[in-house]
Every structure is written in C-alpha cells, then in structure tokens.
N, C-alpha and C positions, 0 to 999 in steps of 0.2 A: 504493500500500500504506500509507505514511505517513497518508495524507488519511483512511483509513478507520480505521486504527489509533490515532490520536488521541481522536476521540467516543468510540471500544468499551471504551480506556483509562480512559478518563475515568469513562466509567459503570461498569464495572469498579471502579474504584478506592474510585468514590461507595456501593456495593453495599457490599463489606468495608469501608468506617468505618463505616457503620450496622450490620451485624453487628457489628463493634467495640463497640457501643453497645449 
C-alpha cells in the first residue's frame, strides 16, 4: 500500500502546487 501510495502522493501533491500557481 505504502509502495503505491508514495508516486500517487507525490503527483498528487505536484498537481495542487501548480494549481497553486
């Protein structure tokens, strides 16, 4: 679960700072 939840996070994360922006 960790192993896949990390990348989906990540891009996740990467998505909303650029809507941030």
């Amino acid at each position: 679960a960790s192993d896949a939840a990390s990348p989906f996070a990540l891009k996740t994360l990467s998505l909303i700072l650029i809507g941030l922006e």
